[in-house]
Backbone as JSON, one array per atom type, in Angstrom:
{
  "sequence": "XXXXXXXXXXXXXXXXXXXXXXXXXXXXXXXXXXXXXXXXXXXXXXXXXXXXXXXXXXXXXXXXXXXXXXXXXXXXXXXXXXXXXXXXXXXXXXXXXXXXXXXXXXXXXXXXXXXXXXXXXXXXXXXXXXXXXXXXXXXXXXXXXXXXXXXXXXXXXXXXXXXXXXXXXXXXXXXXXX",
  "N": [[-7.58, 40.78, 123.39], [-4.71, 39.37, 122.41], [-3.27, 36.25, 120.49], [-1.2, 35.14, 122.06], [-2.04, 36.29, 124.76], [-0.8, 38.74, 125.28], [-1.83, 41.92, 124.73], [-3.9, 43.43, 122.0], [-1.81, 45.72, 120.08], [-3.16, 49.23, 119.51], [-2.24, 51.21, 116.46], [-1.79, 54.17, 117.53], [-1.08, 53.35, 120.33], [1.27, 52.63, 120.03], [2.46, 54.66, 118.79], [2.34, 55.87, 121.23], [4.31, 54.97, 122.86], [6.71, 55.14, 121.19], [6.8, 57.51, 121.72], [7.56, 57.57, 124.1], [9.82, 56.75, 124.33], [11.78, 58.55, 123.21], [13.03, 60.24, 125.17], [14.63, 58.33, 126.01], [16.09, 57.86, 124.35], [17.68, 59.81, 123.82], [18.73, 60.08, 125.79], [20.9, 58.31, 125.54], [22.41, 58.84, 122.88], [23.61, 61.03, 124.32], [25.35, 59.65, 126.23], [24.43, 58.54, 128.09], [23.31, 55.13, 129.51], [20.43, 54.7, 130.0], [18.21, 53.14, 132.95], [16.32, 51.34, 132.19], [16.93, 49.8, 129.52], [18.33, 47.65, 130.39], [16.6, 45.71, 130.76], [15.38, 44.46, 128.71], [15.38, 42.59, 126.17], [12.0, 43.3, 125.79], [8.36, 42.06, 126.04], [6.0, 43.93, 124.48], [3.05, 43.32, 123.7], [0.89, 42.48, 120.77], [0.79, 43.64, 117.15], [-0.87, 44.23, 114.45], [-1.67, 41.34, 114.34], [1.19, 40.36, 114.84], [3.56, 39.88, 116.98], [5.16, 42.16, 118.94], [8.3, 43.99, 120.14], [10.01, 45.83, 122.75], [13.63, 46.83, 122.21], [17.17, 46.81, 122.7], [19.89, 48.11, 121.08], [23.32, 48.04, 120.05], [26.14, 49.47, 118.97], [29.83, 49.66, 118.26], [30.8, 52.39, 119.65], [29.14, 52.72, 122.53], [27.2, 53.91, 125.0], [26.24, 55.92, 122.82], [25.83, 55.34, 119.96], [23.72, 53.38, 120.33], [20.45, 52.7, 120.26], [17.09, 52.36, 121.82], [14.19, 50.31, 120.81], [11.53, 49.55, 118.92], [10.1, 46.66, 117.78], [9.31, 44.36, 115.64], [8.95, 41.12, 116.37], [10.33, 38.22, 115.28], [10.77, 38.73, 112.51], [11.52, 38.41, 108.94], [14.42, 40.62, 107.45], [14.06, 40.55, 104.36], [11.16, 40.27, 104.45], [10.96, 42.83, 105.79], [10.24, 45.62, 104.58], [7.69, 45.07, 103.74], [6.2, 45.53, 105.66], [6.78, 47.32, 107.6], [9.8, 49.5, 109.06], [13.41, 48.25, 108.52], [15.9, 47.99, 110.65], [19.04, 48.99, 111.23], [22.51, 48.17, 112.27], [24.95, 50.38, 111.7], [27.7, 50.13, 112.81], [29.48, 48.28, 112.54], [29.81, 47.65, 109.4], [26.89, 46.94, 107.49], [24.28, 45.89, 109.83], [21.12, 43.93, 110.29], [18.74, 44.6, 112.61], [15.96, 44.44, 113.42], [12.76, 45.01, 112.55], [10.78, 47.72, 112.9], [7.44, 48.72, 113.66], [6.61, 51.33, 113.08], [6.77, 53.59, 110.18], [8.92, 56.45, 109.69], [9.01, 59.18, 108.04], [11.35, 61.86, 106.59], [10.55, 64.44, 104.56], [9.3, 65.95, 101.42], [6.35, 67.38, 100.64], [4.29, 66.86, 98.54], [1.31, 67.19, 96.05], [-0.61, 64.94, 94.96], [-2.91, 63.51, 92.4], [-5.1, 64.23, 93.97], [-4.81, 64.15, 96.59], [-1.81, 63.93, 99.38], [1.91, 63.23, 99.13], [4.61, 62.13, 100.42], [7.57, 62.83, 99.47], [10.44, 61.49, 99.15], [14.28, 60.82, 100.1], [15.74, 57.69, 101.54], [18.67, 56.21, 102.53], [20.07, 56.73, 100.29], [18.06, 55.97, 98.25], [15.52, 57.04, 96.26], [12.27, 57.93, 97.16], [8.71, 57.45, 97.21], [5.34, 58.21, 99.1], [2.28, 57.83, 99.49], [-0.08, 59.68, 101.87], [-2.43, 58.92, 103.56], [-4.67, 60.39, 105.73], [-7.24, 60.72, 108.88], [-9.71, 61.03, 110.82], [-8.0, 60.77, 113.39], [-5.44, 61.74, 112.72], [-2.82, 63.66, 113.37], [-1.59, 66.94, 112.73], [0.76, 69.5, 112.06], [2.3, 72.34, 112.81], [5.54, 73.82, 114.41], [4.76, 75.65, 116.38], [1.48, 75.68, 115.69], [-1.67, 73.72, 115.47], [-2.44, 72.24, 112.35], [-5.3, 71.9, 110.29], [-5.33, 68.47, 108.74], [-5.89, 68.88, 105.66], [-4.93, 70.97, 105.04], [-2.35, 71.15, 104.78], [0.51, 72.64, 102.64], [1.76, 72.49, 99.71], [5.07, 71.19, 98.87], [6.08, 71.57, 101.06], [8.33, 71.01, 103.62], [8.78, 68.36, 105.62], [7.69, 65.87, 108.05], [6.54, 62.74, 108.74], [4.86, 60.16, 110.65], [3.89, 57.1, 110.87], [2.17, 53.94, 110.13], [2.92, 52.01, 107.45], [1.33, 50.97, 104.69], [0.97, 48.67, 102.4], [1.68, 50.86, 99.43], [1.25, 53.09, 100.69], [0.67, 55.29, 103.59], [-0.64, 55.62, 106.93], [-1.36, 58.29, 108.52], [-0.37, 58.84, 111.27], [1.02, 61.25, 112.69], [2.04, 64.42, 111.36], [4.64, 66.93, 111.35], [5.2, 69.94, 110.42], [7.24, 71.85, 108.71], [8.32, 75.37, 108.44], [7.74, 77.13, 105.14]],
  "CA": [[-6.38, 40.05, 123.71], [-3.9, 38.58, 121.19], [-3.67, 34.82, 120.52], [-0.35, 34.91, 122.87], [-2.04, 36.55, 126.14], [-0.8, 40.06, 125.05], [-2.61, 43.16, 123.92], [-3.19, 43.86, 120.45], [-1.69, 47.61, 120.4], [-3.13, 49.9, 118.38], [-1.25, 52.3, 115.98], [-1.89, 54.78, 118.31], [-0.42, 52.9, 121.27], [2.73, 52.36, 119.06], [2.99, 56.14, 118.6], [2.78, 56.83, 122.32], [5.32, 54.05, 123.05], [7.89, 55.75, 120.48], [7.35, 59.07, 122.39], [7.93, 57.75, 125.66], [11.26, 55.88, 124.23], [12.01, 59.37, 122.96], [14.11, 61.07, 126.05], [15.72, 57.38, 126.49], [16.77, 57.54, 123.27], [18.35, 61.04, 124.03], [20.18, 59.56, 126.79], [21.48, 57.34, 124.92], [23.2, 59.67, 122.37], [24.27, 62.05, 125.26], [26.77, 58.9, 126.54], [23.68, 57.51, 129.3], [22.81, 54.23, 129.41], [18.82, 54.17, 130.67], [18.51, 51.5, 133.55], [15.15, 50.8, 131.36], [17.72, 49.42, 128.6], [19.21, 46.28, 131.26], [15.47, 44.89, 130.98], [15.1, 44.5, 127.12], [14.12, 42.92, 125.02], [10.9, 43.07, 126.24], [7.05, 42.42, 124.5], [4.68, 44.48, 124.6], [1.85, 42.81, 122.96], [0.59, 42.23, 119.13], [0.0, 44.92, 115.95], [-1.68, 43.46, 113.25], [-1.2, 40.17, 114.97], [2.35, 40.15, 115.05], [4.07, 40.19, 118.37], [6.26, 43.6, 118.97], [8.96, 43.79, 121.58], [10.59, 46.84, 122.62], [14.65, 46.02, 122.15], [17.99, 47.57, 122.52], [20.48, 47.1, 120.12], [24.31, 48.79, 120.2], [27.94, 48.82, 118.33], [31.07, 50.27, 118.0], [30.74, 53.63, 120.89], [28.0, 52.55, 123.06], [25.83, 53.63, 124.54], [25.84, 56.58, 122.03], [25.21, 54.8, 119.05], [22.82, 52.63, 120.65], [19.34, 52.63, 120.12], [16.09, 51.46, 121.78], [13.25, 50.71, 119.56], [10.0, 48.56, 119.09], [10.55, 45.82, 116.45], [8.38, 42.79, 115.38], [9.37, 39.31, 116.64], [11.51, 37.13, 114.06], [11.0, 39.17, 110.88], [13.27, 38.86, 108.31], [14.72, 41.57, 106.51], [13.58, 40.36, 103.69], [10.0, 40.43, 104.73], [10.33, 44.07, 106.53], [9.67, 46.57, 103.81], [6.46, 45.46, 103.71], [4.97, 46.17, 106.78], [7.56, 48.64, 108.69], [10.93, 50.08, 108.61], [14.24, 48.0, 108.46], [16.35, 48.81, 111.86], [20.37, 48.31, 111.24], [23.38, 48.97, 113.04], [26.09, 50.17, 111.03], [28.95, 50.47, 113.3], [30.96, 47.8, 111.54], [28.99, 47.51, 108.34], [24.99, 47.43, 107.8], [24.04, 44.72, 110.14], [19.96, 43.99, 110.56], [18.54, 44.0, 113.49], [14.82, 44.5, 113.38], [11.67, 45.56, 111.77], [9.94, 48.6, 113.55], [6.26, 48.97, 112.83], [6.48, 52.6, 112.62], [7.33, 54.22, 109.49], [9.24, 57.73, 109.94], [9.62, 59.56, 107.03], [11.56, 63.69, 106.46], [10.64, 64.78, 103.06], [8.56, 67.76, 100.96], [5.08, 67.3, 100.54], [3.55, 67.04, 96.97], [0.25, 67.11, 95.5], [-0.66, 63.95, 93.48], [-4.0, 62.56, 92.09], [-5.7, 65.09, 94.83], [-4.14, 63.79, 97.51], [-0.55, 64.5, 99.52], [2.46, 62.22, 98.67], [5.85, 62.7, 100.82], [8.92, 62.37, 98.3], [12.06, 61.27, 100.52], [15.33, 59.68, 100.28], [16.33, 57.17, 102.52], [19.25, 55.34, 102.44], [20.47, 57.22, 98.92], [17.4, 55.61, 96.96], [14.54, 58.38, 96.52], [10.7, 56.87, 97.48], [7.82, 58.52, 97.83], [4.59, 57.12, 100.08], [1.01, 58.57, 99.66], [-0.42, 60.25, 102.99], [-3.55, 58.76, 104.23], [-5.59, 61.25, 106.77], [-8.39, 60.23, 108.7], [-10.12, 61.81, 111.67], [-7.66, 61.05, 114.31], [-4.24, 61.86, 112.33], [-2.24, 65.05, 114.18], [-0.65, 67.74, 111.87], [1.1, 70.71, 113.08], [3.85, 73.26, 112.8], [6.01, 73.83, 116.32], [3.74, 76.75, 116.86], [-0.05, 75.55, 115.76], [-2.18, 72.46, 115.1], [-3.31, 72.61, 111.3], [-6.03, 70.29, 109.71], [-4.38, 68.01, 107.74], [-6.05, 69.13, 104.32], [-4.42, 72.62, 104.78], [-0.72, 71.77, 104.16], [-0.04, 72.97, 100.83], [2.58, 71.59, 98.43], [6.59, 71.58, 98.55], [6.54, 71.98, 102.45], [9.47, 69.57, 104.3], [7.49, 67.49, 106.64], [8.7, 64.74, 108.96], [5.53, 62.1, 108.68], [5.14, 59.51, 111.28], [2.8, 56.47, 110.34], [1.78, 52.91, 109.83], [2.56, 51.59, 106.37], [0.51, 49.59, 104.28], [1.18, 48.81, 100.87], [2.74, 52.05, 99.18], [0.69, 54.7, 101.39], [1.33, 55.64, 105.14], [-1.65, 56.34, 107.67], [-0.58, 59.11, 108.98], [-0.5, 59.59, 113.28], [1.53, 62.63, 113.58], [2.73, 65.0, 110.56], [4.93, 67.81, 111.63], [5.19, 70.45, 108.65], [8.02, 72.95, 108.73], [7.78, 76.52, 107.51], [8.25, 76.89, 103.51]],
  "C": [[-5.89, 39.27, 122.49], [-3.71, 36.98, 121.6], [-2.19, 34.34, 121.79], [-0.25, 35.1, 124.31], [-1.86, 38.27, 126.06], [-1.58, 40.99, 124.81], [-2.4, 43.4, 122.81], [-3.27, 45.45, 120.48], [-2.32, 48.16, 118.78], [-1.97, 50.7, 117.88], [-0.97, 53.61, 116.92], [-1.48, 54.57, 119.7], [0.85, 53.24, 121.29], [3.06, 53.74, 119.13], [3.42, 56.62, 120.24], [4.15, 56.13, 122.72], [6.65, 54.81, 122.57], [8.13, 56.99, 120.93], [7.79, 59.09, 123.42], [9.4, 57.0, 125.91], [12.05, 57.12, 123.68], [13.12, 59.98, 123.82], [14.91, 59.8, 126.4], [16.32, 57.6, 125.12], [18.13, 58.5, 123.21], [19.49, 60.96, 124.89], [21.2, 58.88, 126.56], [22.57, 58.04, 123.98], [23.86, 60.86, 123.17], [25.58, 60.91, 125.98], [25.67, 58.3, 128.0], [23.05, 56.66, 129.07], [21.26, 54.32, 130.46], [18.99, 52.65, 131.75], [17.5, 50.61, 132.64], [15.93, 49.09, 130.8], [18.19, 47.7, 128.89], [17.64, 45.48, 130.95], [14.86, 44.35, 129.31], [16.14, 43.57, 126.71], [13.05, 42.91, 125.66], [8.98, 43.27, 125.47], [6.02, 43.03, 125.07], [2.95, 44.24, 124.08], [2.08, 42.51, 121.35], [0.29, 43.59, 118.57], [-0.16, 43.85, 115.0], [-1.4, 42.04, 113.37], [-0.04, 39.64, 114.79], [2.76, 40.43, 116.3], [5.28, 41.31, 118.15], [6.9, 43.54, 120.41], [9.51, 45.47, 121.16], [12.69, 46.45, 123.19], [15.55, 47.05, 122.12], [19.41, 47.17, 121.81], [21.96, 48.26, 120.0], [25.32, 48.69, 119.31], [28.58, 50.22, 118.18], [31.05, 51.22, 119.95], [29.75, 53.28, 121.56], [28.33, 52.77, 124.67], [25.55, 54.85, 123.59], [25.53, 56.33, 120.87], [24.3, 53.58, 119.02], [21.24, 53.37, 120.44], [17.71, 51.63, 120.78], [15.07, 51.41, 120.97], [12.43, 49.83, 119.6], [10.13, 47.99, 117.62], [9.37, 44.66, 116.62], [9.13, 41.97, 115.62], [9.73, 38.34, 115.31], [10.46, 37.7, 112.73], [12.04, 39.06, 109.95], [13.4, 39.62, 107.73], [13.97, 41.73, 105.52], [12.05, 40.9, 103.41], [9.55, 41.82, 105.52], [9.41, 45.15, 105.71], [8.05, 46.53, 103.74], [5.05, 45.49, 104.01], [6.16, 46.43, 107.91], [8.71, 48.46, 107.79], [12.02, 49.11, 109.01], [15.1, 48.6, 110.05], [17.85, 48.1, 111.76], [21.08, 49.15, 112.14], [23.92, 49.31, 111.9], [27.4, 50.31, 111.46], [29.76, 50.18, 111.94], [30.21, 47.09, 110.13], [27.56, 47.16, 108.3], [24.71, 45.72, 108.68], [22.47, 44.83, 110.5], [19.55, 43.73, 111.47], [16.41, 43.91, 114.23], [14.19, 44.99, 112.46], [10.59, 46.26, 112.65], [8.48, 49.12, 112.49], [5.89, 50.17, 112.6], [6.8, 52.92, 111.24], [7.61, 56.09, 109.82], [9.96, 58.44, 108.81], [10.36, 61.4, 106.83], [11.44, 63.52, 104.86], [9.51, 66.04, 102.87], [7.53, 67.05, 100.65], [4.87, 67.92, 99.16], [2.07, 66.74, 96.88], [0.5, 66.0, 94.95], [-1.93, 63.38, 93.58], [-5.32, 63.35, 93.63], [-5.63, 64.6, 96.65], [-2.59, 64.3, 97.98], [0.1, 63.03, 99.11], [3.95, 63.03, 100.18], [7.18, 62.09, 99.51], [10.14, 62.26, 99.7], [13.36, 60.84, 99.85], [15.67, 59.24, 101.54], [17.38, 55.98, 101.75], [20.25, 55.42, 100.91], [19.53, 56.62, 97.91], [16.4, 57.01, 97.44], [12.66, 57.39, 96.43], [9.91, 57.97, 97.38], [7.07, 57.87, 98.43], [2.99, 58.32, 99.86], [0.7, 58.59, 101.15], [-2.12, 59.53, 103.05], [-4.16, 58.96, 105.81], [-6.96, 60.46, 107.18], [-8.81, 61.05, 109.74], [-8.98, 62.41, 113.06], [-5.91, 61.36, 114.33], [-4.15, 63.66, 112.86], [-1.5, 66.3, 113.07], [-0.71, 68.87, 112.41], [2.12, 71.01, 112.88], [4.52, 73.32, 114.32], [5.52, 74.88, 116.66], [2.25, 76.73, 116.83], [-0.24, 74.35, 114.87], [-2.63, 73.59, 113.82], [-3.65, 71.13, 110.99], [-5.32, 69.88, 108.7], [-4.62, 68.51, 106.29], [-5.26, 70.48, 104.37], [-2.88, 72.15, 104.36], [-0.51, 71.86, 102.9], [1.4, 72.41, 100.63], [4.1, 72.09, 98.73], [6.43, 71.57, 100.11], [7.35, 70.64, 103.05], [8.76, 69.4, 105.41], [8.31, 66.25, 107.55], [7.0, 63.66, 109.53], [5.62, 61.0, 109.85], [4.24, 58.89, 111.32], [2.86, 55.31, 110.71], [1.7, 52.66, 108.31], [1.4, 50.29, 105.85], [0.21, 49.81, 102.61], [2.25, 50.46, 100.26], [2.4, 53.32, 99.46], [0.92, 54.2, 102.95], [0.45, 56.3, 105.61], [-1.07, 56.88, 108.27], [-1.6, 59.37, 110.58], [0.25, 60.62, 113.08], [2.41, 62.93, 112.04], [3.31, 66.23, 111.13], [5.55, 68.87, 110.72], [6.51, 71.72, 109.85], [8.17, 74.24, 108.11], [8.51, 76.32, 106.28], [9.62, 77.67, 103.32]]
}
């Protein structure tokens, strides 16, 4: 139990959480508001003893450019990069509205230092993020699980992690054919 009464979620919580906000999210860009959505913000416990709520946040066309999503409790911008991802609107110019402890990255998979790296752009800057595998990280094409050491080099990938520092434990890599 977290120092607030909550649960401290694992990373692995966090991942199922983001899959099960997945078909609301869908509804959401199809023009349906989720009744879920009327009950949010709402917290779901602690990650790395920060409190995480799951929040819905809208502008301009809504509810299709709305979004629900799982953010840390009074982060500032400032302080997101480095520990999760930035969460803006941009209807009517970039406005900030959280810090999601996921990181979700699409990019090509490189070799470096005998390890993988993902190279990306987000946002028009270009990053990259070292891959850290461990027993219970998922990798897989949309046709078969492969062990993570098998993906080989240059393949476009869509990573889905926990940062920390300038590498990304990787929960769920989904590799796309070359």
């Amino acid at each position: 139990m977290a120092s607030d009464g909550g649960p401290e979620l694992s990373a692995w919580d966090l991942l199922a959480e983001y899959e099960r906000l997945d078909p609301m999210n869908q509804a959401l860009h199809e023009g349906k508001l989720p009744a879920a959505a009327a009950n949010l913000p709402r917290r779901l416990g602690t990650f790395h003893s920060r409190a995480v709520e799951e929040i819905y946040y809208c502008g301009d066309l809504c509810p299709q450019y709305g979004k629900i999503a799982i953010s840390y409790v009074g982060v500032a911008q400032a302080d997101c990069a480095a520990i999760g991802d930035p969460l803006f609107l941009v209807a009517w110019g970039r406005q900030y509205k959280g810090c999601a402890p996921l990181i979700e990255r699409r990019g090509r998979a490189r070799k470096k230092d005998n390890s993988l790296v993902v190279v990306y752009e987000l946002q028009g800057s270009p990053g990259q993020l070292a891959l850290v595998f461990d027993e219970r990280s998922q990798c897989s094409t949309k046709t078969e699980r492969l062990r993570c050491n098998e993906i080989t080099e240059k393949r476009h990938v869509l990573v889905k992690g926990i940062k920390s520092d300038d590498s990304i434990a990787v929960l769920k890599l989904e590799v796309s054919p070359e």
